[in-house]
N, C-alpha and C positions, 0 to 999 in steps of 0.2 A: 466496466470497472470504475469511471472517472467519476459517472452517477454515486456511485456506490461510495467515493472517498468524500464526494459535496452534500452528500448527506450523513457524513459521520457528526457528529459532536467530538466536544471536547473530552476528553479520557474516552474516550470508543478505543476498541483492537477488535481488529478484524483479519479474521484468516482467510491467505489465498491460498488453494491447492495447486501442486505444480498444475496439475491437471487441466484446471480451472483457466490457467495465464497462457493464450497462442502465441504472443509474442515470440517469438526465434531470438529477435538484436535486441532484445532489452527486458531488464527485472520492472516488476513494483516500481521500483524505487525512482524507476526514471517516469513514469508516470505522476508518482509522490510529487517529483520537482515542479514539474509542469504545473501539478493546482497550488504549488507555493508559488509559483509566478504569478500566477492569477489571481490569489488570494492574498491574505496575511497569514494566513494558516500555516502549523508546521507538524509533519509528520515523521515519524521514526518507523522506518522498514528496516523489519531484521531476517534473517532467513529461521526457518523453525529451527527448534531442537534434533527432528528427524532426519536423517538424511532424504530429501526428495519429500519432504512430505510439504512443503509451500514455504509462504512469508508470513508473518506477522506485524502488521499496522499499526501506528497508535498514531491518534489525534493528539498532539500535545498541544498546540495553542490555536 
């Protein structure tokens, strides 16, 4: 998944399925922070519209 956020560009969204995420203790999102430490980059994780259906990503800078 962290490959997958270092190769977004800027306006990308990418969907995660619940399916898809093994983590147990932590969303997306905690991953998101992580490559904004390492980067300048900043990302927006939101959970989907569906219940259970994943997250949604966006590269915003």
């Amino acid at each position: 998944m962290r490959t997958m956020l270092m190769n977004m560009k800027q306006g990308e969204i990418v969907l995660i399925e619940s399916h898809e995420w093994k983590w147990k203790s932590a969303t997306p999102a905690y991953l998101c922070r992580r490559v904004e430490e390492k980067t300048k980059w900043k990302f927006v994780c939101e959970k989907a519209l569906q219940p259970k259906s994943g997250w949604l990503i966006t590269r915003v800078e």
